[in-house]
ChimeraX commands (.cxc) that place a marker at each C-alpha (Angstrom):
marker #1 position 0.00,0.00,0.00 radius 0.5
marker #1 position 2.84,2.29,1.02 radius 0.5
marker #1 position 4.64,1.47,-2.42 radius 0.5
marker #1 position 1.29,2.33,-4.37 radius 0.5
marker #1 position 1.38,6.04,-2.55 radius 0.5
marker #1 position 4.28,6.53,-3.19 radius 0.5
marker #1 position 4.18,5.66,-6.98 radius 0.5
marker #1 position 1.42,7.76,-7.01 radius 0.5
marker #1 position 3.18,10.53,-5.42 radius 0.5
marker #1 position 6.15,9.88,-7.62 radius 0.5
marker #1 position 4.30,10.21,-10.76 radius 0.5
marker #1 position 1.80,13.21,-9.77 radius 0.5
marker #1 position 5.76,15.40,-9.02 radius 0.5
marker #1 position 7.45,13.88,-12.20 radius 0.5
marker #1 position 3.98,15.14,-14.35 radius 0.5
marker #1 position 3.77,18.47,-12.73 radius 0.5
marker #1 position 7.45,19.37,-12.80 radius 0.5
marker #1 position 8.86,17.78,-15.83 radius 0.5
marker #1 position 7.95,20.73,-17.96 radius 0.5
marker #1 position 9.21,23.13,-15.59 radius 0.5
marker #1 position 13.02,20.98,-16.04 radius 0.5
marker #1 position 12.86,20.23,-19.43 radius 0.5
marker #1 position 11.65,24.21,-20.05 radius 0.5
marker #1 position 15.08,24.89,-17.88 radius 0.5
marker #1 position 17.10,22.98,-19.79 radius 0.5
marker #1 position 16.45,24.27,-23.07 radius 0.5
marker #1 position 17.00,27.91,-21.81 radius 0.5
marker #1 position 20.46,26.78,-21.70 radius 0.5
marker #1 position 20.88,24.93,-25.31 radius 0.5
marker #1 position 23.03,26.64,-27.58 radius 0.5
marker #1 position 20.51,25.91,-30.13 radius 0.5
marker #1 position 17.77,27.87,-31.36 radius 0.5
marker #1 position 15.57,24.44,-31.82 radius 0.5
marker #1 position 13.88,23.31,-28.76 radius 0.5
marker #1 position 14.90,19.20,-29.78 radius 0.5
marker #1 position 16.96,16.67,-27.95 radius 0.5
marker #1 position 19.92,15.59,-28.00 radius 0.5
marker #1 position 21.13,19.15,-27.19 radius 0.5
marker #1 position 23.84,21.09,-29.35 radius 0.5
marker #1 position 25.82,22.84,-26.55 radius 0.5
marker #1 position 25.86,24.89,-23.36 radius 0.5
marker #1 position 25.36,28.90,-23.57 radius 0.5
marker #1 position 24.05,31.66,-21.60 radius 0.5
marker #1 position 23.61,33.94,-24.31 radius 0.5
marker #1 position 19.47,33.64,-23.97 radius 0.5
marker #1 position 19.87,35.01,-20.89 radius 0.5
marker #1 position 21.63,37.95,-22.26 radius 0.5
marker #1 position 19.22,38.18,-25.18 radius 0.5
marker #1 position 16.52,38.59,-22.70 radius 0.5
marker #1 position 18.01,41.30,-20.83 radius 0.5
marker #1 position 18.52,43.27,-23.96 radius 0.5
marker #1 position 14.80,42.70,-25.36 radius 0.5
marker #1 position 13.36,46.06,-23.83 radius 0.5
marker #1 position 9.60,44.81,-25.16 radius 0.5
marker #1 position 10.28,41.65,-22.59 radius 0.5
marker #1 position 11.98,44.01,-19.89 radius 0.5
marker #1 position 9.36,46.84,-20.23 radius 0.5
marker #1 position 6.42,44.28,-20.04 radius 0.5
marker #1 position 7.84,42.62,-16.58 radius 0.5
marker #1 position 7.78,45.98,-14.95 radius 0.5
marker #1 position 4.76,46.78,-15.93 radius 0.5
marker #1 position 3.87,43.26,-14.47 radius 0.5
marker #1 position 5.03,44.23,-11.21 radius 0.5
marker #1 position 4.04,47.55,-11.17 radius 0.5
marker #1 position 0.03,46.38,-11.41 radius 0.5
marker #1 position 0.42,43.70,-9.37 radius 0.5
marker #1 position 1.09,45.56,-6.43 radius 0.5
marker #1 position -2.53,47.62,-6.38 radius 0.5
marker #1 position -4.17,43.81,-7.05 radius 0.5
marker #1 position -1.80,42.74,-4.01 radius 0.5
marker #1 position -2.96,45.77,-1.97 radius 0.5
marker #1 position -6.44,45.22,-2.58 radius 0.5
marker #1 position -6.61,41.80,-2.38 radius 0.5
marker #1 position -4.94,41.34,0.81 radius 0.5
marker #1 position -7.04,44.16,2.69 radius 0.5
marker #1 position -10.29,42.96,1.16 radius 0.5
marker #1 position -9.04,39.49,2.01 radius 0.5
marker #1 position -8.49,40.17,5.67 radius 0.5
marker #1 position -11.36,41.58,6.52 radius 0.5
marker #1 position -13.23,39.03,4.90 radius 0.5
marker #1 position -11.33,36.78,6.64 radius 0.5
marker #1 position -12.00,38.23,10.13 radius 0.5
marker #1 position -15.73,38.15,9.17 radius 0.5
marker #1 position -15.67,34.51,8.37 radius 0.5
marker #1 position -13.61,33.57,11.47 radius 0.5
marker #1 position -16.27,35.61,13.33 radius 0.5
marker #1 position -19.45,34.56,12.37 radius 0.5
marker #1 position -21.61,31.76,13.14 radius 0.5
marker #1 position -21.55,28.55,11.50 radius 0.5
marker #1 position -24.32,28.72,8.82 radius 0.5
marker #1 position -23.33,32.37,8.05 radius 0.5
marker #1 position -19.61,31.21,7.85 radius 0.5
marker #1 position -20.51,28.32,5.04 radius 0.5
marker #1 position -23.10,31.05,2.76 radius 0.5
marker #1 position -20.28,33.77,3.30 radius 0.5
marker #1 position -17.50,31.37,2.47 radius 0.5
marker #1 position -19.87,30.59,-0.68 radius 0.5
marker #1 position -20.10,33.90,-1.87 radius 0.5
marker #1 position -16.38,34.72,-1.61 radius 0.5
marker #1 position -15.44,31.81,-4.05 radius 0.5
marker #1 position -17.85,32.83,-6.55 radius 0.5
marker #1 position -15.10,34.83,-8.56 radius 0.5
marker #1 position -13.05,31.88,-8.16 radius 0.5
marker #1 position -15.77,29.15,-9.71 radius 0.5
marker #1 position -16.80,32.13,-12.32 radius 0.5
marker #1 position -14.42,31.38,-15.72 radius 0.5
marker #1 position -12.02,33.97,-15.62 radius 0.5
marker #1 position -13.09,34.84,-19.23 radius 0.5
marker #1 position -16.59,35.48,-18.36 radius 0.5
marker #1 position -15.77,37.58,-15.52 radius 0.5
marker #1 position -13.13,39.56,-17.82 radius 0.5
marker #1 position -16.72,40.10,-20.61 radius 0.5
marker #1 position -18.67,41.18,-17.33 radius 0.5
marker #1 position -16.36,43.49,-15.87 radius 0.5
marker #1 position -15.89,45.20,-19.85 radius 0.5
marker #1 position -19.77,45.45,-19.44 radius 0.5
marker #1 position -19.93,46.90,-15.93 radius 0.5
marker #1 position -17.41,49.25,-17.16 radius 0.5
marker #1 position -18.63,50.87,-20.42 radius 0.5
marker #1 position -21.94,51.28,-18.67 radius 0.5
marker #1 position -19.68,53.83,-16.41 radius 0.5
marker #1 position -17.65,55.31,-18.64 radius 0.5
marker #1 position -14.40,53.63,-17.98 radius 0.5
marker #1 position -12.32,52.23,-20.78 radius 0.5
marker #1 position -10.46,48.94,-20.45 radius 0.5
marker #1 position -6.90,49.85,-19.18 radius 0.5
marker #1 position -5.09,49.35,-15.89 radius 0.5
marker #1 position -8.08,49.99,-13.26 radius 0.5
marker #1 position -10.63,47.30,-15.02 radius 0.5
marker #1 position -7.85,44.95,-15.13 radius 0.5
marker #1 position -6.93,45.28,-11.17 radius 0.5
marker #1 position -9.96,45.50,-9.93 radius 0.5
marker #1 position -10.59,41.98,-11.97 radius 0.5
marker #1 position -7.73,40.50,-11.15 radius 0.5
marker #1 position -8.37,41.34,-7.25 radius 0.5
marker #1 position -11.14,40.06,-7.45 radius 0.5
marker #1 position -10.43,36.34,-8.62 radius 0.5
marker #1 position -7.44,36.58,-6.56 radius 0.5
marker #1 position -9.35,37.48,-2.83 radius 0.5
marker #1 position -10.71,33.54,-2.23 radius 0.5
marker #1 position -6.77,32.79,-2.23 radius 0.5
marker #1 position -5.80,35.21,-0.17 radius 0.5
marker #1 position -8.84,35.19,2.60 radius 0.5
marker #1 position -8.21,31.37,2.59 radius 0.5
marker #1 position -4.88,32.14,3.78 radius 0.5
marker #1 position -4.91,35.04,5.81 radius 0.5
marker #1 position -8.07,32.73,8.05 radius 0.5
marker #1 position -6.10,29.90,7.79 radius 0.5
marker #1 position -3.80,32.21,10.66 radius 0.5
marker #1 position -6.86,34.16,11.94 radius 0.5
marker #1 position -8.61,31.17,13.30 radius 0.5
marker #1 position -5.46,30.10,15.04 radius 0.5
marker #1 position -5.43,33.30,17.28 radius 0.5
marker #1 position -5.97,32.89,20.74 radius 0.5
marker #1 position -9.69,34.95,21.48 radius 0.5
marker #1 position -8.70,35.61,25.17 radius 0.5
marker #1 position -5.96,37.59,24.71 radius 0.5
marker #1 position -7.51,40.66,22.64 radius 0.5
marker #1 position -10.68,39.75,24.92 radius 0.5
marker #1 position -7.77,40.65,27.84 radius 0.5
marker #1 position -6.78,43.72,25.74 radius 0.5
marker #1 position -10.44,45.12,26.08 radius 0.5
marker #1 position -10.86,44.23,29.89 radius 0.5
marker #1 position -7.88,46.90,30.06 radius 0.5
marker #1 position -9.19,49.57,28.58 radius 0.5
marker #1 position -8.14,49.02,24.78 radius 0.5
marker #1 position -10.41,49.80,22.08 radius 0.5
marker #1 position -11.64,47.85,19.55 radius 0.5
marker #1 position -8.93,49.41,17.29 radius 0.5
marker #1 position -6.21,49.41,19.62 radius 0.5
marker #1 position -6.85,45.71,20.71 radius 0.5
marker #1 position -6.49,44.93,16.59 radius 0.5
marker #1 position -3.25,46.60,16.23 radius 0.5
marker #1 position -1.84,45.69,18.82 radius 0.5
marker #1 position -2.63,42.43,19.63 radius 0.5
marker #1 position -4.49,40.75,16.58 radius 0.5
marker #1 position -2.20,42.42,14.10 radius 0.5
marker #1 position 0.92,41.29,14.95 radius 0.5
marker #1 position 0.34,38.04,14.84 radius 0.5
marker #1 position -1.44,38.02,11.11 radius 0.5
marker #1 position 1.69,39.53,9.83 radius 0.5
marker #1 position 3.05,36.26,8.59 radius 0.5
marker #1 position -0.17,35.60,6.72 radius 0.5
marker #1 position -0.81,38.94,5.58 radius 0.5
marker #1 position 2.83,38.81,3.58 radius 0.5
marker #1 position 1.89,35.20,2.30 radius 0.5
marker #1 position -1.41,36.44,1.18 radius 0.5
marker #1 position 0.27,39.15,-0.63 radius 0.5
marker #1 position 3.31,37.38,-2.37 radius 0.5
marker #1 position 0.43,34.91,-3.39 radius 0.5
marker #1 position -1.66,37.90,-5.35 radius 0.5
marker #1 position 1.71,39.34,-6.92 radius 0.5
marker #1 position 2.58,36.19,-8.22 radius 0.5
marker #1 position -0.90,35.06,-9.19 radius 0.5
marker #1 position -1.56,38.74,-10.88 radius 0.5
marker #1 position 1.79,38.47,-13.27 radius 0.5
marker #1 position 0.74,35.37,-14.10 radius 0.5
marker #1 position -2.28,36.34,-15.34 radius 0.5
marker #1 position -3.23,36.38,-19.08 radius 0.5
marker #1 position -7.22,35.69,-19.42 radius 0.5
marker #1 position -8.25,38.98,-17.96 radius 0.5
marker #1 position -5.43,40.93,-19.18 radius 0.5
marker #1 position -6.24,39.83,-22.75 radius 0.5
marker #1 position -9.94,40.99,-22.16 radius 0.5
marker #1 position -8.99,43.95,-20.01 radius 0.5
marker #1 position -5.43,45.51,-20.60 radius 0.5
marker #1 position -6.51,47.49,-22.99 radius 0.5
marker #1 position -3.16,49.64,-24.55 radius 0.5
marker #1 position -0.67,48.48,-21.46 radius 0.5
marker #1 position 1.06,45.17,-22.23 radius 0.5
marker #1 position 1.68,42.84,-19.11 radius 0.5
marker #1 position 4.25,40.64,-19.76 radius 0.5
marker #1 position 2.19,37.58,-19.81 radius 0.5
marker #1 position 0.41,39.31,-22.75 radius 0.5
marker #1 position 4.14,39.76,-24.27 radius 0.5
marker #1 position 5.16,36.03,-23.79 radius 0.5
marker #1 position 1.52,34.46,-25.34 radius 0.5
marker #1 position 2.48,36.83,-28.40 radius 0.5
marker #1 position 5.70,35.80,-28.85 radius 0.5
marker #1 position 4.91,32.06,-28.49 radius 0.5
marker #1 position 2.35,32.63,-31.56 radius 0.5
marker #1 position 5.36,33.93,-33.89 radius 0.5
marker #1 position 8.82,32.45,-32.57 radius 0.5
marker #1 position 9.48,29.67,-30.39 radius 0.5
marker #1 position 12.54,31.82,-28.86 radius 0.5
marker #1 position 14.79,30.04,-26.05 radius 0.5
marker #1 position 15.02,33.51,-24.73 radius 0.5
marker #1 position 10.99,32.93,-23.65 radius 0.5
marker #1 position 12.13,30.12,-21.72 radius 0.5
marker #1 position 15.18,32.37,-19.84 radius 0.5
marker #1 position 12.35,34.45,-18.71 radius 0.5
marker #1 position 10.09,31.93,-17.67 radius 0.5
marker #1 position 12.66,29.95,-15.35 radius 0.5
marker #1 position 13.99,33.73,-13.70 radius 0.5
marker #1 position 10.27,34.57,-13.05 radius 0.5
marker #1 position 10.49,30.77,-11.30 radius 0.5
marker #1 position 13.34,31.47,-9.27 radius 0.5
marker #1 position 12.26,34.79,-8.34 radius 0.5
marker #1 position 8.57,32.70,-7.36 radius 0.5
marker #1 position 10.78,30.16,-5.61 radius 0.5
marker #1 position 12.83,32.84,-3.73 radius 0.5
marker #1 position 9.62,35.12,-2.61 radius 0.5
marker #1 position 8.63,31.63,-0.46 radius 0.5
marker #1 position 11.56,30.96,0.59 radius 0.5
marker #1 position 11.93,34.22,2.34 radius 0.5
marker #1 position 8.31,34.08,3.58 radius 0.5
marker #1 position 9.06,30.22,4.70 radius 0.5
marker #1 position 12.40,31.70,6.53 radius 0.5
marker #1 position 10.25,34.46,8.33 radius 0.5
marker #1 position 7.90,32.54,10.04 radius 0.5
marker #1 position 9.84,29.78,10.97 radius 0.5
marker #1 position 11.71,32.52,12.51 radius 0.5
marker #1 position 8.86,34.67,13.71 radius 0.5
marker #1 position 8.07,30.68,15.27 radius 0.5
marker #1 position 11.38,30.62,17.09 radius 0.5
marker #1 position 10.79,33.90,19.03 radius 0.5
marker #1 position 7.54,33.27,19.91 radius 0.5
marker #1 position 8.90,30.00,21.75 radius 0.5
marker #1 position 12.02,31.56,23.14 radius 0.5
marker #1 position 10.60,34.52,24.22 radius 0.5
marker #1 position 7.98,32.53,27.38 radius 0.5
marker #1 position 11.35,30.41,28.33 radius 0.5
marker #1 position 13.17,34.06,29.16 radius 0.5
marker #1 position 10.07,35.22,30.97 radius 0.5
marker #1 position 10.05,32.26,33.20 radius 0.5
marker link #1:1,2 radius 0.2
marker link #1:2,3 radius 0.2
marker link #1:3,4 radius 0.2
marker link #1:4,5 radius 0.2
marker link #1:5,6 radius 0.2
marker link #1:6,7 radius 0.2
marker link #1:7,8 radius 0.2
marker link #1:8,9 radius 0.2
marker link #1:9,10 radius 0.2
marker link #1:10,11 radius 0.2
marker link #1:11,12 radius 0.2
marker link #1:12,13 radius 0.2
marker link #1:13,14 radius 0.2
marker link #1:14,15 radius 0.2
marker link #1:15,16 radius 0.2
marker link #1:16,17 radius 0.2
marker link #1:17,18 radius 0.2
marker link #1:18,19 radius 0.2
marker link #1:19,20 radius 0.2
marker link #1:20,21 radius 0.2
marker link #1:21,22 radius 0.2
marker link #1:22,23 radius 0.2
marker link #1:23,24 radius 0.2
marker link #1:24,25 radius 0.2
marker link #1:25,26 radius 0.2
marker link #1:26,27 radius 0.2
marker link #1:27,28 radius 0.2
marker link #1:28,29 radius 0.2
marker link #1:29,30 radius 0.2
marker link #1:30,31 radius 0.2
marker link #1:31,32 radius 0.2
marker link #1:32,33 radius 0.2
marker link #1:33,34 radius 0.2
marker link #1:34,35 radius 0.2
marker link #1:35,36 radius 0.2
marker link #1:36,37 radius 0.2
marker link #1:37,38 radius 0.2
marker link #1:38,39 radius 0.2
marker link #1:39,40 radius 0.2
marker link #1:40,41 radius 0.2
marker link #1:41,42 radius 0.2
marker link #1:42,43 radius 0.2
marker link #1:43,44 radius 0.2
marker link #1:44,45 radius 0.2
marker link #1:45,46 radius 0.2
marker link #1:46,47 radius 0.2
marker link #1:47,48 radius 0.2
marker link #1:48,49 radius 0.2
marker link #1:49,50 radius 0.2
marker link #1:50,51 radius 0.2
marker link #1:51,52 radius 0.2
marker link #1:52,53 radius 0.2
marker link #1:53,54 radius 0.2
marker link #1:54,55 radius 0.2
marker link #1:55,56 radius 0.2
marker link #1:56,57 radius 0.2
marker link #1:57,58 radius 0.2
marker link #1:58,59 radius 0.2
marker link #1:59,60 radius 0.2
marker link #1:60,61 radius 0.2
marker link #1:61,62 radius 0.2
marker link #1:62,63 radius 0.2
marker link #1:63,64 radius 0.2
marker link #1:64,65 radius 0.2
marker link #1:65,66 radius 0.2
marker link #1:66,67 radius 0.2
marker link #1:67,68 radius 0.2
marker link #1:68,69 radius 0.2
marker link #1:69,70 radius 0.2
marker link #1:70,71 radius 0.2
marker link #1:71,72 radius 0.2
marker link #1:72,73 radius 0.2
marker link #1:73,74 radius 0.2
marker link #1:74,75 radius 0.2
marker link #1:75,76 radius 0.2
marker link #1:76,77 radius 0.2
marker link #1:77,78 radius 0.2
marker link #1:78,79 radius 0.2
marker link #1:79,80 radius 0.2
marker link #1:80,81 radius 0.2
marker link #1:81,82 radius 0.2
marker link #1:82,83 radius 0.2
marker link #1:83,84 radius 0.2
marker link #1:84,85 radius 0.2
marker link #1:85,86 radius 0.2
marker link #1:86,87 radius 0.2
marker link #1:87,88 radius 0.2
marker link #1:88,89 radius 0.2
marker link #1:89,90 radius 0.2
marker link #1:90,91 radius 0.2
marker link #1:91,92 radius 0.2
marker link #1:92,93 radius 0.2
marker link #1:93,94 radius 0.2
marker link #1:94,95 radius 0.2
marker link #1:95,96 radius 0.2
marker link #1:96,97 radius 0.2
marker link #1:97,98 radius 0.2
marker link #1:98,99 radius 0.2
marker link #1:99,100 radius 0.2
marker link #1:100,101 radius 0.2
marker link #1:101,102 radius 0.2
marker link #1:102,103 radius 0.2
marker link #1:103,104 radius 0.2
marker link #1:104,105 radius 0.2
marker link #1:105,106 radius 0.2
marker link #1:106,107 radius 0.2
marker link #1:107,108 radius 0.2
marker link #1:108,109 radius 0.2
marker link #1:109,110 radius 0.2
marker link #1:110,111 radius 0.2
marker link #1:111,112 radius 0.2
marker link #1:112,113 radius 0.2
marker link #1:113,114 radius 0.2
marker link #1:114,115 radius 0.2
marker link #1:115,116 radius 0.2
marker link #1:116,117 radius 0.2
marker link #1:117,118 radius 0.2
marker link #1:118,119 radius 0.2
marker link #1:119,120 radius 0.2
marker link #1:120,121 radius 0.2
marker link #1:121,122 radius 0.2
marker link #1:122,123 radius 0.2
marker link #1:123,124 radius 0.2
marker link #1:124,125 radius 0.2
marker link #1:125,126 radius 0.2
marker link #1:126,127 radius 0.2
marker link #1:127,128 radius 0.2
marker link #1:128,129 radius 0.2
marker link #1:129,130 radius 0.2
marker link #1:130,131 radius 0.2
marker link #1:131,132 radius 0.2
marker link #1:132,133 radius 0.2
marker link #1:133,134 radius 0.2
marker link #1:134,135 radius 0.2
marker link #1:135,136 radius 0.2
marker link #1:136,137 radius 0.2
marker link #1:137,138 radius 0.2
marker link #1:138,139 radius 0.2
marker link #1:139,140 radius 0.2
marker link #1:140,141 radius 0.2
marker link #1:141,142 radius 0.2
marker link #1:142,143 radius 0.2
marker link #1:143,144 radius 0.2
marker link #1:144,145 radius 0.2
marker link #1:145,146 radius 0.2
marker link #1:146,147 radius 0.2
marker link #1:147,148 radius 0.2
marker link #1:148,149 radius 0.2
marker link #1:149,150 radius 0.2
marker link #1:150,151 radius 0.2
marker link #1:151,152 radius 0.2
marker link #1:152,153 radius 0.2
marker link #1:153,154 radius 0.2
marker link #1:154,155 radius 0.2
marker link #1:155,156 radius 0.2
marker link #1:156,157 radius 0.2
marker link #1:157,158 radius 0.2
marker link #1:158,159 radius 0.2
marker link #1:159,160 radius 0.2
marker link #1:160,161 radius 0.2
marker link #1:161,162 radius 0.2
marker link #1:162,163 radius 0.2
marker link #1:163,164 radius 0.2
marker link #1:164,165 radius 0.2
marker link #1:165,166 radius 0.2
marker link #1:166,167 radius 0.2
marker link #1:167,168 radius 0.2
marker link #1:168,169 radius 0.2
marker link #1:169,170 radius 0.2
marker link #1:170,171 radius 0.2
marker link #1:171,172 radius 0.2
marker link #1:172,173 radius 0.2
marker link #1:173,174 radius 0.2
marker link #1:174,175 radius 0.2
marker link #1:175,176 radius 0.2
marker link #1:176,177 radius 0.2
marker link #1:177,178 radius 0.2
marker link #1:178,179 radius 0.2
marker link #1:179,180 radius 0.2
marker link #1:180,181 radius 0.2
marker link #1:181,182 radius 0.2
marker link #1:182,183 radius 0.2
marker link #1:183,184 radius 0.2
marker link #1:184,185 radius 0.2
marker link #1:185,186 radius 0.2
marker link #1:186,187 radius 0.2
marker link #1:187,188 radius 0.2
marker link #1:188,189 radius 0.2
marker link #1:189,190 radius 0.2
marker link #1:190,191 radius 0.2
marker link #1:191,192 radius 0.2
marker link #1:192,193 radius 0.2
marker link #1:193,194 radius 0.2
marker link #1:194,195 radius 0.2
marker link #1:195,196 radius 0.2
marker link #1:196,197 radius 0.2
marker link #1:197,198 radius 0.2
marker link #1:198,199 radius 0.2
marker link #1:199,200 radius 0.2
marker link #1:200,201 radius 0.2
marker link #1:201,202 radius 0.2
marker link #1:202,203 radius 0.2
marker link #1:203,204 radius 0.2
marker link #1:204,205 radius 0.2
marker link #1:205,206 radius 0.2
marker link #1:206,207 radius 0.2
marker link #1:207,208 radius 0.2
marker link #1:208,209 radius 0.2
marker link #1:209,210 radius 0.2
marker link #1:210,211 radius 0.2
marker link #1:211,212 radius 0.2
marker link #1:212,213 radius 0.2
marker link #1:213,214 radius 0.2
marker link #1:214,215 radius 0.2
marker link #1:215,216 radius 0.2
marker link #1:216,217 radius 0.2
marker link #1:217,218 radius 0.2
marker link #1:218,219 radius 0.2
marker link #1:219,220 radius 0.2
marker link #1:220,221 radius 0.2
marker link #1:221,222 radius 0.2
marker link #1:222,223 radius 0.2
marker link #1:223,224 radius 0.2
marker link #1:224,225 radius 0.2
marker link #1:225,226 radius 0.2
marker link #1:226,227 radius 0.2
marker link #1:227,228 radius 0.2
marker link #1:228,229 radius 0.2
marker link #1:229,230 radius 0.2
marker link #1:230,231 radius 0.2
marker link #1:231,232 radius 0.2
marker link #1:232,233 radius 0.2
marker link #1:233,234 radius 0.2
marker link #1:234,235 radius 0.2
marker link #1:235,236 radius 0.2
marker link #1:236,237 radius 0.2
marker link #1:237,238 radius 0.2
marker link #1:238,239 radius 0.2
marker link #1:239,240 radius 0.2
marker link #1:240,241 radius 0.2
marker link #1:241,242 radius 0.2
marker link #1:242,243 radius 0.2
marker link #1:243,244 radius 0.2
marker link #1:244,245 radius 0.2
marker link #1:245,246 radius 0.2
marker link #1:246,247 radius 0.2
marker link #1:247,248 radius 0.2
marker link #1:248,249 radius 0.2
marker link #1:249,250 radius 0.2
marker link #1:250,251 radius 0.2
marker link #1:251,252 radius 0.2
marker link #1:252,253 radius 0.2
marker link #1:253,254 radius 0.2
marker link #1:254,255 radius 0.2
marker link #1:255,256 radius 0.2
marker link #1:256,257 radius 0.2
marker link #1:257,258 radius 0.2
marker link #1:258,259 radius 0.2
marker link #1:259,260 radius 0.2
marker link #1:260,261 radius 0.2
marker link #1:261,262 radius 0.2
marker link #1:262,263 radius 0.2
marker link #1:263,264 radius 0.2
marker link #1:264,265 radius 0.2
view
């Protein structure tokens, strides 16, 4: 039975992150043809890719929208989250339901919707349709999250917070806040990453600005560049580094929390 899981296991990692290798490797093949056997080691794709200004222009504007949909997202997120922690059972489930309706909803008939919302008030498609879209497919991922942490929290101690004359705000800030702020900067590196790797709505939505997933489905159409694949494994690294840091915060945020009661006592 053991041996069947772990087959299982085995071949659900070697299907999902074959393509990621094989994608790797190529970005290193001194060859413009994406074939086996390969014809040589190079790094000049990678220096291709810095030079493409289209490529370079299209990450930045990448990042530079992703950090509203991050913004909103996350705020949105935790105070949804609160609210879902906080409620009663039956309103928990038909709140919970509501939330993931973005996320059920395909992304392309959310992207015709929000043009339609949109033109009836006078906005054109550019970068505010687009982030408040991709917000608001992103917010079930990041109020998952963010009450993942909240329903963790000890009750009694901003309940002790109040007994001592805090108010409502200053028990949040103080005492709730602090220890969300692991799952706040999850829930956020989750909607940056999530919002550059959008294309669906930005295809429907972008409007004149070109997001670099926009750039990279455009390319694919014409030229089968290894320089595409250079960009796709440094946007995985930078992916893989962004939880890594996150992952090294809280286990460290972890170890104070349990060092800090053994110097009290």
């Amino acid at each position: 039975m053991k041996q069947a899981r772990f087959t299982v296991l085995l071949a659900a990692t070697v299907f999902l992150y074959l393509p990621v290798v094989v994608l790797a490797v190529f970005s290193f093949n001194s060859s413009e043809l994406m074939a086996f056997p390969l014809s040589g080691f190079t790094l000049g794709w990678y220096s291709e890719l810095f030079d493409n200004k289209n490529m370079i222009a299209g990450l930045l504007t990448s990042i530079l929208l992703a950090q509203p949909v991050a913004i909103f997202a996350t705020l949105f997120g935790l105070l949804a989250a609160l609210a879902l922690t906080g409620l009663r059972k039956f309103a928990t489930i038909a709140f919970g339901i509501l939330l993931l309706v973005p996320f059920l909803v395909p992304k392309g008939v959310l992207a015709i919707a929000q043009i339609m919302l949109m033109s009836r008030l006078g906005i054109a498609r550019g970068t505010l349709p687009l982030v408040l879209a991709q917000a608001a497919v992103i917010l079930p991922f990041t109020t998952l999250v963010i009450a993942s942490v909240a329903i963790r929290l000890d009750k009694a101690l901003e309940e002790a917070a109040r007994d001592l004359g805090a108010s409502p705000w200053q028990a949040f800030r103080r005492v709730v806040f602090p220890q969300l702020k692991i799952g706040l900067s999850v829930a956020y590196s989750i909607a940056v990453i999530l919002s550059i790797s959008d294309l669906t709505l930005s295809v429907f939505l972008s409007g004149r600005i070109q997001p670099l997933s926009i750039i990279v489905a455009s390319a694919f159409r014409t030229r089968l560049s290894p320089d595409l694949n250079a960009m796709q494994v440094l946007v995985l690294l930078a992916t893989i580094a962004i939880v890594i840091a996150i992952e090294t915060a809280r286990r460290r945020r972890a170890a104070q929390g349990r060092i800090r009661p053994a110097q009290q006592e």
